[in-house]
KEZAMI-630814 format. One line per field, with one value per atom (N, C-alpha, C): residue in one letter; atom name; z, y, x. Coordinates in steps of 0.05 Angstrom, whole numbers, plus 5000, padded with zeros to 4 digits. Example, Ala and Ser with C-alpha at 12.3 -4.5 7.8 and 13.67 -1.06 7.14 Angstrom:
<vodrens>
rest [A	A	A	S	S	S]
atom [N	CA	C	N	CA	C]
z [5156	5156	5156	5142	5143	5157]
y [4886	4910	4934	4955	4979	5001]
x [5264	5246	5264	5257	5273	5258]
</vodrens>
This chain:
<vodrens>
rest [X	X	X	X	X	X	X	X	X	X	X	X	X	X	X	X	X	X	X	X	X	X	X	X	X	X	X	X	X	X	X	X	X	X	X	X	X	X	X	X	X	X	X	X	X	X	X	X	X	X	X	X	X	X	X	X	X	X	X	X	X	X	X	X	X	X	X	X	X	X	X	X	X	X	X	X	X	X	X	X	X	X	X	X	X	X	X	X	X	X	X	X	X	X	X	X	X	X	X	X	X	X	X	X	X	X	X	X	X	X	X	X	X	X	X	X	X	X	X	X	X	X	X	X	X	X	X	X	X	X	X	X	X	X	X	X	X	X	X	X	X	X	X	X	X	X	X	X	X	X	X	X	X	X	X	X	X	X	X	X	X	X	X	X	X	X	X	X	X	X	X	X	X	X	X	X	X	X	X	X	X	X	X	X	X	X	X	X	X	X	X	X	X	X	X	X	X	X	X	X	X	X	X	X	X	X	X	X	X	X	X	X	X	X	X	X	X	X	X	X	X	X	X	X	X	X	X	X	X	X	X	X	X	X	X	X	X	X	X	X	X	X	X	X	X	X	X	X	X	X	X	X	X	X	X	X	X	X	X	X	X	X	X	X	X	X	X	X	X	X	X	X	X	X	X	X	X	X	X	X	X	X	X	X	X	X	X	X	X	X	X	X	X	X	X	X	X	X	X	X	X	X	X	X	X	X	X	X	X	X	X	X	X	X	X	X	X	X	X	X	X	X	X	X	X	X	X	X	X	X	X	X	X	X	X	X	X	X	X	X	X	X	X	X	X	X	X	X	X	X	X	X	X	X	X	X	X	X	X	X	X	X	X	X	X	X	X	X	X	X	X	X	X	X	X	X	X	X	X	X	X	X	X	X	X	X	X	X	X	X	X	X	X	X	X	X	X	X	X	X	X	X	X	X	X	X	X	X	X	X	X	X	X	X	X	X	X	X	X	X	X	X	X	X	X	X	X	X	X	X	X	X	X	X	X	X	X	X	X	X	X	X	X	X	X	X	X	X	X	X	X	X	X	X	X	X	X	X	X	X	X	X	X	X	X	X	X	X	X	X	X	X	X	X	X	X	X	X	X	X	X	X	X	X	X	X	X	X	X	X	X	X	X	X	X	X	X	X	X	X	X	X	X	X	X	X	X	X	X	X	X	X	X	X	X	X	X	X	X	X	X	X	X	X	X	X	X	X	X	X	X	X	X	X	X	X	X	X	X	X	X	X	X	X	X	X	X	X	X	X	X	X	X	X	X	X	X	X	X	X	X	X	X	X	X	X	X	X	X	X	X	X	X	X	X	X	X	X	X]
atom [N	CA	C	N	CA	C	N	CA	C	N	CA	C	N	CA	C	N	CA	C	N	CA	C	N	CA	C	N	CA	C	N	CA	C	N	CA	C	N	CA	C	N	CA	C	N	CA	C	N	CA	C	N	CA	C	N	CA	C	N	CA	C	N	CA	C	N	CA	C	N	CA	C	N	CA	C	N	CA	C	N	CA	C	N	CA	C	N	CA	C	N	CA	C	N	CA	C	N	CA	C	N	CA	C	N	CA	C	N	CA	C	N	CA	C	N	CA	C	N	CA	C	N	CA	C	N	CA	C	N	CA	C	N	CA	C	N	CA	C	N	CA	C	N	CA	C	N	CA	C	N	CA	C	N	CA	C	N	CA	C	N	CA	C	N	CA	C	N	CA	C	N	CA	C	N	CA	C	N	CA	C	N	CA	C	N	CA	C	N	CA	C	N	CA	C	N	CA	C	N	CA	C	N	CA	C	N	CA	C	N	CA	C	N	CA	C	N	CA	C	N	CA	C	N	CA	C	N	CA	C	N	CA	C	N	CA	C	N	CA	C	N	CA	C	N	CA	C	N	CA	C	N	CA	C	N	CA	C	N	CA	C	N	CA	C	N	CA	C	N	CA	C	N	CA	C	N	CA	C	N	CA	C	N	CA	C	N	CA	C	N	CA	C	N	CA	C	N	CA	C	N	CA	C	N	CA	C	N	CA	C	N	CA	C	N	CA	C	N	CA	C	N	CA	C	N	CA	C	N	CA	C	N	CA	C	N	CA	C	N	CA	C	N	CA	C	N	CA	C	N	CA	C	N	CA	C	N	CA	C	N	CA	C	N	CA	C	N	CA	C	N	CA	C	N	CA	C	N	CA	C	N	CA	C	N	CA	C	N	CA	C	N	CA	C	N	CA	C	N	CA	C	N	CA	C	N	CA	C	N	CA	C	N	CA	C	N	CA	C	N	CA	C	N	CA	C	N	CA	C	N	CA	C	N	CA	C	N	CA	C	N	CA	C	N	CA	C	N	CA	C	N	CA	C	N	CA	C	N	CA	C	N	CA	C	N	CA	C	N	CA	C	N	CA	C	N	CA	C	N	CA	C	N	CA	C	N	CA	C	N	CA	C	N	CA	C	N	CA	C	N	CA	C	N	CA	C	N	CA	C	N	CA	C	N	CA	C	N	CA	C	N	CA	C	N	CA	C	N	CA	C	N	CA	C	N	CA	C	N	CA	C	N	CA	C	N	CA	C	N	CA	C	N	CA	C	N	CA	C	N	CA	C	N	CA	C	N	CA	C	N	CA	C	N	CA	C	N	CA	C	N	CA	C	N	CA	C	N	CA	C	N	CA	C	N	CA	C	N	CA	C	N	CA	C	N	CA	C	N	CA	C	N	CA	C	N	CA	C	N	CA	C	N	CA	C	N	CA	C	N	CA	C	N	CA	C	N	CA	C	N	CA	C	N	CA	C	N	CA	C	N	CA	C	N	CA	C	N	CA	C	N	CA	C	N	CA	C	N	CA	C	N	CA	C]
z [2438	2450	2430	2427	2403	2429	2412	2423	2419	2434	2419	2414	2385	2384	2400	2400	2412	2410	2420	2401	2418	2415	2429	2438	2453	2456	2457	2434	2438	2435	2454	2447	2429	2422	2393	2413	2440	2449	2463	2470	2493	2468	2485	2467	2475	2456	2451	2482	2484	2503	2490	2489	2481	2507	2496	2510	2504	2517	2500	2497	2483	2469	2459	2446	2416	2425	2416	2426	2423	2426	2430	2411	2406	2393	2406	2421	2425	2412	2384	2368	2369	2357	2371	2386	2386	2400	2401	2379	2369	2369	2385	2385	2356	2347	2321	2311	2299	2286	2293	2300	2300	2332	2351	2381	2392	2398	2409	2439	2449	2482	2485	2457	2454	2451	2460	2459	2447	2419	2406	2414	2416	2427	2403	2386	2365	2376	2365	2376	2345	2334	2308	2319	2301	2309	2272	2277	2253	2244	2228	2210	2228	2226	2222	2208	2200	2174	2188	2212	2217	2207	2206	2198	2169	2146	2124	2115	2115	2109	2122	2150	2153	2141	2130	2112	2085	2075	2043	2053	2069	2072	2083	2093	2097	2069	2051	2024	2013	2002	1994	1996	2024	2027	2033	2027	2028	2002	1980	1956	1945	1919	1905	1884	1870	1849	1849	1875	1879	1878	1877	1883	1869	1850	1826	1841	1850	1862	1885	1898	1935	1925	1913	1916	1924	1915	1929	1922	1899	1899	1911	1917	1932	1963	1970	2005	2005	1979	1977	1981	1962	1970	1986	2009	2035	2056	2054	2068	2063	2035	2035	2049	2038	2050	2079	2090	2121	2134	2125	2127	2116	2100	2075	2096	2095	2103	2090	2061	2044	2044	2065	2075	2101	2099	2130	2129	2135	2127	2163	2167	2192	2194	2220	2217	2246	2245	2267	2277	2304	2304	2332	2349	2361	2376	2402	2411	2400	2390	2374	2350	2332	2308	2295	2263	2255	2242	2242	2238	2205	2193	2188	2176	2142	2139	2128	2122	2109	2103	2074	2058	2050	2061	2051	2039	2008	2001	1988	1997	1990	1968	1955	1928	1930	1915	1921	1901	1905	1884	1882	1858	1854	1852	1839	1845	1869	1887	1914	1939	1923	1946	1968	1958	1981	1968	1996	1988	1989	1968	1972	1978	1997	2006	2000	1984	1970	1993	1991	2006	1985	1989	1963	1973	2001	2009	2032	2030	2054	2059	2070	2075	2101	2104	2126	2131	2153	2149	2160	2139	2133	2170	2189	2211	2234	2227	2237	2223	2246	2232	2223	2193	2171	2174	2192	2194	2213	2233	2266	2246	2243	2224	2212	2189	2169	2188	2205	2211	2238	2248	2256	2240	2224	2207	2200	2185	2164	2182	2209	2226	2232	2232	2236	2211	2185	2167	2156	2166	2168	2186	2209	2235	2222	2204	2195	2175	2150	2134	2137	2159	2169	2180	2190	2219	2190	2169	2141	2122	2127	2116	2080	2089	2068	2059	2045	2032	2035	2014	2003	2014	2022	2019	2003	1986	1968	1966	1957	1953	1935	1934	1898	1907	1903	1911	1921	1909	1911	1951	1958	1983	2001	1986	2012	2006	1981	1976	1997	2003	2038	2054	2069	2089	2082	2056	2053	2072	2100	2116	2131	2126	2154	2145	2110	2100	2098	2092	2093	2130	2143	2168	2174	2160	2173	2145	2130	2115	2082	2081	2043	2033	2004	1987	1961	1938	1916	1903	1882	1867	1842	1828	1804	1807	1805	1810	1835	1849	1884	1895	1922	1935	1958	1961	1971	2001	2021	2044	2044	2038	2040	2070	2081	2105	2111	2095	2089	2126	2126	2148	2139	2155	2137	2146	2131	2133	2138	2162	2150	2143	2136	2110	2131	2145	2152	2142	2146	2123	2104	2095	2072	2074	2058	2064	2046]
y [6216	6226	6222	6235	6239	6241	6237	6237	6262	6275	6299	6291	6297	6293	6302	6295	6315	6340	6355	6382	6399	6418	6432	6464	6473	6505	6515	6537	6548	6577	6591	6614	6620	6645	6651	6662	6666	6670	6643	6621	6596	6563	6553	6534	6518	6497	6488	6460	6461	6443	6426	6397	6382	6380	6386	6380	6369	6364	6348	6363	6387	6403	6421	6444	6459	6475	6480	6494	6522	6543	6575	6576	6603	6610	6641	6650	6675	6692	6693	6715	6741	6752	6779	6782	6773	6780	6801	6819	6847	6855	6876	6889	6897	6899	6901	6935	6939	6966	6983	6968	6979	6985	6969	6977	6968	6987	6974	6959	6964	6947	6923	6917	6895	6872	6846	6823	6807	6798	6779	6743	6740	6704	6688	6671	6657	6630	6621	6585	6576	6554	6541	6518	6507	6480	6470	6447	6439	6449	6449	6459	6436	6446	6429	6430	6414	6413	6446	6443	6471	6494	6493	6523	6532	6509	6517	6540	6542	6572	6604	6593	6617	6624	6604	6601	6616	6610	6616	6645	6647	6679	6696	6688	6704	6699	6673	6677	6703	6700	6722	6735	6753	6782	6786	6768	6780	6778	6764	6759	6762	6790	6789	6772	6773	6763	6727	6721	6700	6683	6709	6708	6679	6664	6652	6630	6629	6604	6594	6618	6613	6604	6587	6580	6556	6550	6522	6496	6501	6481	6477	6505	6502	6496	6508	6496	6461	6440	6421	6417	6422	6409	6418	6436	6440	6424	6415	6398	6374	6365	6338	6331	6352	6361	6356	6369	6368	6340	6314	6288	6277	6284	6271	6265	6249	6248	6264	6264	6278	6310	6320	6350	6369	6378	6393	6419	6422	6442	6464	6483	6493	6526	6525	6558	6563	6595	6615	6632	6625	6644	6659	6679	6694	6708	6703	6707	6696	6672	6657	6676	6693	6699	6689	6690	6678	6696	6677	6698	6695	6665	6659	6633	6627	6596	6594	6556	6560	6520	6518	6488	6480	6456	6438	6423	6413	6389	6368	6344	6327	6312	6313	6300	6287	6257	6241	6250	6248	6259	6235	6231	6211	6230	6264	6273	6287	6285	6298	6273	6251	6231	6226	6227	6221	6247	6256	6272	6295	6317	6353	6358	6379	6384	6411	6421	6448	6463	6491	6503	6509	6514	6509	6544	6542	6569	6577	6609	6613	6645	6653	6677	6691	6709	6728	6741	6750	6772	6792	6813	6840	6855	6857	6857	6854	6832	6817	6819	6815	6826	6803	6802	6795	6781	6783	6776	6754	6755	6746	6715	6723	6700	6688	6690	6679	6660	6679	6661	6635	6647	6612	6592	6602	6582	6563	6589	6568	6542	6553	6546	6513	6511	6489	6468	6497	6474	6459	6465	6452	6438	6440	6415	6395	6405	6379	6360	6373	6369	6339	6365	6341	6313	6311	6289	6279	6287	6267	6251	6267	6248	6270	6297	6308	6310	6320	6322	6356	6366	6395	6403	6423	6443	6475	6473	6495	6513	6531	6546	6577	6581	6608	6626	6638	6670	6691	6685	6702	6698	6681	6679	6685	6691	6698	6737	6744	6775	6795	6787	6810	6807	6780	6777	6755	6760	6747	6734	6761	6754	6736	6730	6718	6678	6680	6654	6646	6668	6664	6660	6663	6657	6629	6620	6592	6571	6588	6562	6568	6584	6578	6599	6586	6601	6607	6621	6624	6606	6592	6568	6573	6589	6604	6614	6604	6619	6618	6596	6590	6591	6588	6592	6559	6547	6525	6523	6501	6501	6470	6463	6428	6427	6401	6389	6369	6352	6326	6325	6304	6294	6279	6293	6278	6256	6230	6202	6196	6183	6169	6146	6140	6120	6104	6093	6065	6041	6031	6004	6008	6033	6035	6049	6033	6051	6063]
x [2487	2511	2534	2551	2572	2605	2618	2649	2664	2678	2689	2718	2716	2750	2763	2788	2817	2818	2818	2837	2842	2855	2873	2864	2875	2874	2910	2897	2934	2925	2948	2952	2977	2981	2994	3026	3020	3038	3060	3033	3045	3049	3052	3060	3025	3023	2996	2997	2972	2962	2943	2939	2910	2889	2870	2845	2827	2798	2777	2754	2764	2736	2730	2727	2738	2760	2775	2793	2787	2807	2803	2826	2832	2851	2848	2875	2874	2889	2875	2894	2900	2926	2934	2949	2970	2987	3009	2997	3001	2975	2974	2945	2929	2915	2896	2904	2901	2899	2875	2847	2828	2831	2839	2842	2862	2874	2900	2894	2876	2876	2849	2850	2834	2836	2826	2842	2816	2817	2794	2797	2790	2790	2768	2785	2772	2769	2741	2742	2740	2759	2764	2759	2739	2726	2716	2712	2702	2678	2668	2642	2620	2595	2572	2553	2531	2514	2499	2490	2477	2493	2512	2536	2535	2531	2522	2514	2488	2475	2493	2510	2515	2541	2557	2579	2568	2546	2540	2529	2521	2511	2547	2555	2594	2602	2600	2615	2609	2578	2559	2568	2570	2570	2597	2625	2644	2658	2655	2653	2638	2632	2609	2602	2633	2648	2637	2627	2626	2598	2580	2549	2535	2549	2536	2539	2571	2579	2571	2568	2550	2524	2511	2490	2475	2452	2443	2466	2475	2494	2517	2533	2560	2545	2524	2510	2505	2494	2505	2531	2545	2575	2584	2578	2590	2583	2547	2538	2549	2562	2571	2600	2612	2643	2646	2631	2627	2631	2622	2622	2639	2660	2678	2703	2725	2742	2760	2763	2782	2778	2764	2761	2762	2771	2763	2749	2728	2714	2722	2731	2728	2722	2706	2700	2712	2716	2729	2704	2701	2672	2688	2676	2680	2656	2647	2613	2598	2603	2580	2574	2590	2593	2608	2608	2618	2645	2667	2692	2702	2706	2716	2705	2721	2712	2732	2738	2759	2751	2761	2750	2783	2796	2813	2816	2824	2805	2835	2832	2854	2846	2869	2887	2896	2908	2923	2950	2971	2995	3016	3023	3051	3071	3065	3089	3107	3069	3081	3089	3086	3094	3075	3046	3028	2999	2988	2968	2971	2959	2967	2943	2937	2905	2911	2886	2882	2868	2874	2861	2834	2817	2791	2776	2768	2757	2771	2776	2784	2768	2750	2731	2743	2734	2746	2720	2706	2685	2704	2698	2705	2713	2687	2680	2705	2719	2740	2768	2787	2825	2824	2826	2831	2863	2877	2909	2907	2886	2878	2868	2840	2826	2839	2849	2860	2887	2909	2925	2921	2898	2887	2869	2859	2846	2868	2887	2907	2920	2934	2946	2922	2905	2887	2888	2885	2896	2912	2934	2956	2953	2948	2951	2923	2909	2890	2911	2914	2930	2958	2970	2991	2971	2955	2941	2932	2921	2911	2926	2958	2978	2985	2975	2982	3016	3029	3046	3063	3043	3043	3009	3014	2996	2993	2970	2968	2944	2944	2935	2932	2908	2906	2923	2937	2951	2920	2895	2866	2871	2872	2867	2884	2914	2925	2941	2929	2933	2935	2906	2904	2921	2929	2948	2973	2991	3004	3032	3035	3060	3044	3020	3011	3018	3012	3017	3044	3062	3092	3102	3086	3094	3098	3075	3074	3089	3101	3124	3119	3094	3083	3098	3108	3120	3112	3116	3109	3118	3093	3098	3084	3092	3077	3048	3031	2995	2979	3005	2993	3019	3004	3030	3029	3048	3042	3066	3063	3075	3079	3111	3120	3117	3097	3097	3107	3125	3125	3147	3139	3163	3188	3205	3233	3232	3231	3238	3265	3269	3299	3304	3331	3332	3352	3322	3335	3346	3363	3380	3380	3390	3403	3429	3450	3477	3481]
</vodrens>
């Protein structure tokens, strides 16, 4: 018997609620391009060692460019990642398909004043609104990010090309070859005058 974390269900329209068990994400709150009277419902939950293979088979076939890298070795370091604290590995599935992956991986920084967590992978299947996906993944990775004590969050410009208003939504800006989103919490400066 296992514990389920916290986590939440939010819609993109309501404000978020916690609950005790994967949450949903009902993205779209602008109808899709492909149907306008269709409403997709994503569940973003953490990765498990079983999800692996179906991660390296969505890298695969949505990155060709990438074929070398999706291999037995990146399915290791996903399986290790999965268990790491310094990661959040999460996928977006939809009918028990898979929507979506996406790899966070923390850094410790002296110049960012704590930790920057990289966005490392972020996949879309083709199949799926690409704008829908991507902006609840991110949206998780940031709510991981912050809960780990990150700083900055960053990421390649490669990953957010396709749906860049969807990254500028949630705060990231251009920072020469990535584009990154300051989370830090403003401290205040108690006893000091």
């Amino acid at each position: 018997c296992t514990l389920a974390a916290p986590v939440r269900r939010c819609d993109a329209r309501f404000p978020v609620e916690p609950v005790r068990e994967p949450f949903t994400v009902r993205a779209g709150s602008r109808p899709s391009s492909r149907s306008r009277a269709h409403r997709v419902e994503y569940q973003v939950r953490a990765a498990r060692i079983t999800d692996v293979e179906r991660m390296l088979a969505l890298w695969s076939a949505t990155a060709p460019a990438a074929g070398a890298a999706a291999t037995l070795d990146a399915g290791d370091l996903l399986r290790q990642l999965v268990y790491l604290p310094q990661a959040s590995v999460l996928v977006a599935e939809t009918l028990r398909a898979l929507a979506g992956l996406a790899v966070l991986a923390l850094r410790p920084s002296v110049h960012a004043g704590g930790y920057v967590g990289s966005v490392d992978l972020l996949v879309v299947d083709p199949r799926h609104d690409q704008e829908q996906v991507t902006g609840v993944l991110v949206e998780e990775l940031l709510r991981s990010a912050r809960n780990k004590g990150c700083t900055v969050v960053e990421a390649a410009l490669e990953y957010a090309r396709n749906a860049l208003p969807v990254w500028e939504r949630f705060g990231f800006a251009s920072a020469g070859p990535r584009i990154e989103c300051l989370i830090r919490a403003e401290r205040a400066s108690a006893g000091r005058g």
